[in-house]
MIMARZA-669749 format. One record per residue (C-alpha): chain; residue number from 1; x, y, z. Coordinates in pm, 1 decimal. Example, Ala and Ser with C-alpha at 12.3 -4.5 7.8 and 13.67 -1.06 7.14 Angstrom:
% residues 2
<atom 'A',1,<1230.0,-450.0,780.0>>
<atom 'A',2,<1367.0,-106.0,714.0>>
***
This chain:
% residues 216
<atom 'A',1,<-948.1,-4649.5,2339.5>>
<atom 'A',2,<-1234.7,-4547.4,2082.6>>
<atom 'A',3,<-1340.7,-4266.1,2302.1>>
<atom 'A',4,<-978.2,-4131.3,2275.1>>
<atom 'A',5,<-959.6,-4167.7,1905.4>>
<atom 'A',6,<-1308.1,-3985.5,1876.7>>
<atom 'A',7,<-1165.0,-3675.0,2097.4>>
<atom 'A',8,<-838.6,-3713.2,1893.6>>
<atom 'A',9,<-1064.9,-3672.9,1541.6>>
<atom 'A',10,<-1264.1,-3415.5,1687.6>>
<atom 'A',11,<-950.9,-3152.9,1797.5>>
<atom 'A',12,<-831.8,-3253.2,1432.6>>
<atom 'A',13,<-1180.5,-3165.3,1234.3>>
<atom 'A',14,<-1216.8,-2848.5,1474.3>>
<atom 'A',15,<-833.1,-2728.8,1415.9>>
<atom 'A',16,<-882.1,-2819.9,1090.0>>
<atom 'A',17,<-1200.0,-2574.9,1050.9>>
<atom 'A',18,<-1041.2,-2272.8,1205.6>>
<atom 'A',19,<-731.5,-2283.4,1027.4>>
<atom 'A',20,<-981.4,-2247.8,721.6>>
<atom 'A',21,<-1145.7,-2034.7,882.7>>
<atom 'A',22,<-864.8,-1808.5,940.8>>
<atom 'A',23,<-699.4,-1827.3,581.8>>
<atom 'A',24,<-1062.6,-1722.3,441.1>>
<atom 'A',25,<-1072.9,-1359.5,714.4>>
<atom 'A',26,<-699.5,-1293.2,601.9>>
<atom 'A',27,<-747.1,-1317.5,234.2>>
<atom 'A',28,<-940.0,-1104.0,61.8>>
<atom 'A',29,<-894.7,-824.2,-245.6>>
<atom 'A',30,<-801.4,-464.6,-252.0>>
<atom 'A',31,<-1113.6,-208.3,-326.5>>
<atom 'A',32,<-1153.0,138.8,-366.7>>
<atom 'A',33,<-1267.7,264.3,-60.6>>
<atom 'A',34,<-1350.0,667.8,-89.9>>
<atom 'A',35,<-1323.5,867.1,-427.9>>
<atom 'A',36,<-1363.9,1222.4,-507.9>>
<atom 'A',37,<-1427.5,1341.9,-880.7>>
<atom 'A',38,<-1234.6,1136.5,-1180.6>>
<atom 'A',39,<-1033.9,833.3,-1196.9>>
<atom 'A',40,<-972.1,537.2,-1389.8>>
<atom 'A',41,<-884.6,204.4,-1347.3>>
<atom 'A',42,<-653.2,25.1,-1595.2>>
<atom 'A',43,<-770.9,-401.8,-1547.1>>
<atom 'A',44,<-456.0,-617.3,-1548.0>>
<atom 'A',45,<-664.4,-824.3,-1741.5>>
<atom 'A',46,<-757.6,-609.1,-2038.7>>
<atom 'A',47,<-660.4,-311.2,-2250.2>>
<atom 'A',48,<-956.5,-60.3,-2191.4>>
<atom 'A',49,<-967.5,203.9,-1910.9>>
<atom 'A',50,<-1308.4,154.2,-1666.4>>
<atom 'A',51,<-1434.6,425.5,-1457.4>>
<atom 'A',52,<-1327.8,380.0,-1106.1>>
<atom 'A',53,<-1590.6,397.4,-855.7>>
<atom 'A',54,<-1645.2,354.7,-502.4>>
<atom 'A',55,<-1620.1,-56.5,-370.2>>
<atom 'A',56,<-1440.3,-150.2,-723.3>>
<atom 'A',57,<-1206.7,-474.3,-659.9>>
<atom 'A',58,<-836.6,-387.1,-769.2>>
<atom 'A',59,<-608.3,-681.3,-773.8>>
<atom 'A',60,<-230.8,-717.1,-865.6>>
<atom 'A',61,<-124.4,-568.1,-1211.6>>
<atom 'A',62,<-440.9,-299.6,-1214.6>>
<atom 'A',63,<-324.9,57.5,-1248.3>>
<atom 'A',64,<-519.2,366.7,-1099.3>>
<atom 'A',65,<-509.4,688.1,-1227.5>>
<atom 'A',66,<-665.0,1027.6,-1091.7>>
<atom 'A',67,<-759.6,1331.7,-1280.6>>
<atom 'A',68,<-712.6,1672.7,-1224.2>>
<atom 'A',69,<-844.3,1778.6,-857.7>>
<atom 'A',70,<-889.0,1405.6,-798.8>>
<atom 'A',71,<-834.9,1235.4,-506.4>>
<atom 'A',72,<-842.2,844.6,-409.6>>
<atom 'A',73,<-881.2,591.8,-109.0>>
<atom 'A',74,<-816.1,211.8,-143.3>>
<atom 'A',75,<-794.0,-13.4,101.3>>
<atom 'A',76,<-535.7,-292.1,34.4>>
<atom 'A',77,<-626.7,-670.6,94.8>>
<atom 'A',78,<-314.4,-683.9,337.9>>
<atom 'A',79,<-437.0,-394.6,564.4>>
<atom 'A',80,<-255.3,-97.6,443.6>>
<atom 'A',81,<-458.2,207.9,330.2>>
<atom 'A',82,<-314.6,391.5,46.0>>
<atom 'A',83,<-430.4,771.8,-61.8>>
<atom 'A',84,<-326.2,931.3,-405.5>>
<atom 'A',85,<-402.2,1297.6,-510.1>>
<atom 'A',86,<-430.0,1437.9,-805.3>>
<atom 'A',87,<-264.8,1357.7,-1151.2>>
<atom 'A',88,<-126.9,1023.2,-968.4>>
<atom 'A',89,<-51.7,696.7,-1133.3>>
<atom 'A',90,<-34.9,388.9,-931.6>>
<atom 'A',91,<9.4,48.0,-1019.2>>
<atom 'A',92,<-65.9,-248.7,-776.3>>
<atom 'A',93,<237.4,-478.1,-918.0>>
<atom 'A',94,<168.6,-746.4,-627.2>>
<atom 'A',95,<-41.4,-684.8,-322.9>>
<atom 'A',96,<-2.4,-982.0,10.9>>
<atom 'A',97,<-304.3,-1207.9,104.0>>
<atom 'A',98,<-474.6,-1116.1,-188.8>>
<atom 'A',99,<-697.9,-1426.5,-284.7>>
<atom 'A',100,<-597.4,-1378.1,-651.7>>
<atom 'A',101,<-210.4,-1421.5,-641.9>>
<atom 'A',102,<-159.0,-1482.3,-220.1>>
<atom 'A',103,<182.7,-1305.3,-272.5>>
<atom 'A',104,<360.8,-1198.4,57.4>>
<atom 'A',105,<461.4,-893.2,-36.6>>
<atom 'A',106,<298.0,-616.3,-174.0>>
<atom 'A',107,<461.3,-374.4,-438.2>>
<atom 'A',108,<350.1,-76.9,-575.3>>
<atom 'A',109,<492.8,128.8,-861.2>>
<atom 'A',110,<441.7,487.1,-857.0>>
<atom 'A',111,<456.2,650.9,-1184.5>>
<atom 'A',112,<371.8,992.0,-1159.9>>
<atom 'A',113,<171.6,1196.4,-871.8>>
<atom 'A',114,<228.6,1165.2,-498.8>>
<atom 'A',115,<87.5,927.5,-244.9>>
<atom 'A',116,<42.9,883.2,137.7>>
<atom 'A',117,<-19.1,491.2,285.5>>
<atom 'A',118,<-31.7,379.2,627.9>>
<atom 'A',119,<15.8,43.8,734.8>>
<atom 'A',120,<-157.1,-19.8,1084.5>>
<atom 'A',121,<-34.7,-195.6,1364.1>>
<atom 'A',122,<-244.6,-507.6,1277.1>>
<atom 'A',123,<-85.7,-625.7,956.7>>
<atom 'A',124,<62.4,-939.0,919.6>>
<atom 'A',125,<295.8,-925.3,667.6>>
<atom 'A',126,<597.0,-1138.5,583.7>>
<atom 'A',127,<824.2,-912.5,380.4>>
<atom 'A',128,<827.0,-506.9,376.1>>
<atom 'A',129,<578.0,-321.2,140.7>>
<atom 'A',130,<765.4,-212.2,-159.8>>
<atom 'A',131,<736.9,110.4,-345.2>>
<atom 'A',132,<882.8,122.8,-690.4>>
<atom 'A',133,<982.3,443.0,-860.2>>
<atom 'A',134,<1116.5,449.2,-1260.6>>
<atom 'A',135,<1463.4,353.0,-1123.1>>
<atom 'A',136,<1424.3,420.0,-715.4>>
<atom 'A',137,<1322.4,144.3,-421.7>>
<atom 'A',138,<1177.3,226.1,-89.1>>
<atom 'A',139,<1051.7,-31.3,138.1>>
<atom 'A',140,<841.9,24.8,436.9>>
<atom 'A',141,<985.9,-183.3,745.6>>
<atom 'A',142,<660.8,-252.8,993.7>>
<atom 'A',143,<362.6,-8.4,1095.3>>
<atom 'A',144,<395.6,365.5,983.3>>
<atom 'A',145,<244.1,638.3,803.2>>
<atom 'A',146,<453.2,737.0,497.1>>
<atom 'A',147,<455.9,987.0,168.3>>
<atom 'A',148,<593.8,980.7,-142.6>>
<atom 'A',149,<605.2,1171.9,-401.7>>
<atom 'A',150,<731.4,1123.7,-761.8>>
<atom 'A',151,<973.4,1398.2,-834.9>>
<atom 'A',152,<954.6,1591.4,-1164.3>>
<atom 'A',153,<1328.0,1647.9,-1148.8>>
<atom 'A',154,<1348.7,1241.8,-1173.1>>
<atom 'A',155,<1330.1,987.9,-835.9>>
<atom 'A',156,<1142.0,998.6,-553.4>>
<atom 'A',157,<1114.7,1176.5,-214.9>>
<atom 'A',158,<1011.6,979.2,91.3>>
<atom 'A',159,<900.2,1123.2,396.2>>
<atom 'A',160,<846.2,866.5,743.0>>
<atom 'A',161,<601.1,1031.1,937.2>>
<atom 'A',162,<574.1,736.3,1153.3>>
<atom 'A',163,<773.8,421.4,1138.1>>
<atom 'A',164,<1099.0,325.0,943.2>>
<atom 'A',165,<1179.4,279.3,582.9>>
<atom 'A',166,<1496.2,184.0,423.1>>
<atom 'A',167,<1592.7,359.5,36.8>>
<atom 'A',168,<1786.9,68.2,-159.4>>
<atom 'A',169,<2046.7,269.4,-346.4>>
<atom 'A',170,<2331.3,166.8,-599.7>>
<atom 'A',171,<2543.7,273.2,-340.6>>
<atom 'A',172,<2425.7,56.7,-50.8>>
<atom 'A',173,<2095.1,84.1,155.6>>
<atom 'A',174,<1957.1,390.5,393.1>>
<atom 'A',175,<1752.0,362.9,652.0>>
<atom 'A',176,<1495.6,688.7,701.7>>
<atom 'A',177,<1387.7,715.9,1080.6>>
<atom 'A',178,<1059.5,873.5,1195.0>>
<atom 'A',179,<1016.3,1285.4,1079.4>>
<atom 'A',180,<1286.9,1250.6,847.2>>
<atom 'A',181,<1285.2,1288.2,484.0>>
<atom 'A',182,<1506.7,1183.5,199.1>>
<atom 'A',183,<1526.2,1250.0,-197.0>>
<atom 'A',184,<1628.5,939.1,-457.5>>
<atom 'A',185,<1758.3,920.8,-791.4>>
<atom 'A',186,<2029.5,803.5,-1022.4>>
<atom 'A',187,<2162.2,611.9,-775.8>>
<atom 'A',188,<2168.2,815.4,-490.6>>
<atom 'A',189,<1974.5,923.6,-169.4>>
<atom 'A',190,<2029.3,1269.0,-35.3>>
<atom 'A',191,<2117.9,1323.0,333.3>>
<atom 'A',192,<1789.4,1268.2,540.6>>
<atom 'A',193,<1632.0,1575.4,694.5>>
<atom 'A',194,<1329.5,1654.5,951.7>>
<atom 'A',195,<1098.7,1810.7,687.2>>
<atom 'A',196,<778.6,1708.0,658.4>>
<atom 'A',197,<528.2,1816.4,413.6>>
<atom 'A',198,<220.2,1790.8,635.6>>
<atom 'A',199,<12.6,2146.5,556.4>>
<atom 'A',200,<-54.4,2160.8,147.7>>
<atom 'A',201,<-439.9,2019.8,87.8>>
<atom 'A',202,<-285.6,1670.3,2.5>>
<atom 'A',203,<-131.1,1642.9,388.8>>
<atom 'A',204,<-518.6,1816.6,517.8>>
<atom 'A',205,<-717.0,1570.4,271.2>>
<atom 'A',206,<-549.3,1232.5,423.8>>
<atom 'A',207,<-563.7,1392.3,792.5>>
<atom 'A',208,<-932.3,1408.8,731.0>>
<atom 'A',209,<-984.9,1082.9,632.9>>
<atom 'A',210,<-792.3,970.4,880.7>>
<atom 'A',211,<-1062.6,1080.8,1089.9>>
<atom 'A',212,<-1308.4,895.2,907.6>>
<atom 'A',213,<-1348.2,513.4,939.7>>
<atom 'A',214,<-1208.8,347.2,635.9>>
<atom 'A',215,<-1460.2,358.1,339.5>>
<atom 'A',216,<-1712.5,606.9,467.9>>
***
């Protein structure tokens, strides 16, 4: 009887361990992974801009802006990997299994600029990655490689290179299928067509780093 109540501590101590374990490898925070030229960084936590550089933590409520000919890699603490080009302002509203806020969803607001982010087949996410726009939604259902850009006409354009997204609209939700692009604003989505922006220097930069392991 002792000898079973031993074994039955021991699987309990040892579960125990590798669930802690397990919470401590999935939670981390987001960094900036690659950087080339200017950018700043915009602390949730204070009113001064810093000088982004390569390895900086970002956590939820930090902003990130690039400079002219700029061009930026972060690595998210849920998996994703998010580029911005030039003149781009992004703000990391909430960002999953980061250890400062554990939020299950990430968000991110794009101001102003473009951006491409992919999120890999090994995330493990509980709600669809967000992206905000002055007065648009997108969300980004699952693994996929997706870019958006914010319009200067007002709204946002989303193109799914791979994967699915879904554009919440005043008028009722759209889902976006693979190679298929849609524009956003006041309300309304446009009718999605297969046009992908994949040859100006933004589309060459990212396919370059895809090429390149993550941070190098």
């Amino acid at each position: 009887m002792r000898r079973t109540l031993l074994t039955a501590t021991t699987l309990i101590l040892v579960a125990g361990t590798a669930a802690a374990s397990f919470e401590d490898d999935a939670t981390s925070l987001s960094y900036i992974a690659y950087l080339e030229r200017y950018a700043t960084v915009l602390p949730a936590s204070q009113q001064q801009e810093l000088e982004a550089a390569i390895n900086m933590p970002l956590v939820a409520g930090d902003r990130v802006d690039t400079a002219r000919e700029a061009r930026l890699e972060m690595i998210l603490s849920d998996g994703a990997i998010v580029w911005m080009d030039e003149y781009t302002t992004l703000s990391l509203d909430a960002v999953a299994y980061s250890r400062d806020t554990m939020s299950q969803r990430t968000v991110l607001f794009l101001a102003e600029g473009q951006m491409m982010i992919e999120l890999p087949q090994t995330m493990q996410v509980l709600e669809p990655t967000r992206i905000d726009g002055a007065g648009e939604t997108v969300y980004l259902e699952g693994p996929g490689l997706y870019r958006i850009e914010n319009l200067r006409s007002g709204g946002l354009r989303v193109e799914v290179w791979q994967g699915f997204a879904e554009a919440a609209t005043a008028a009722g939700n759209v889902r976006i299928r693979a190679e298929y692009a849609v524009e956003m604003g006041g309300g309304m989505v446009s009718e999605a067509i297969p046009d992908m922006t994949t040859t100006d220097d933004f589309a060459r930069w990212v396919g370059a780093r895809r090429n390149i392991a993550p941070g190098n």
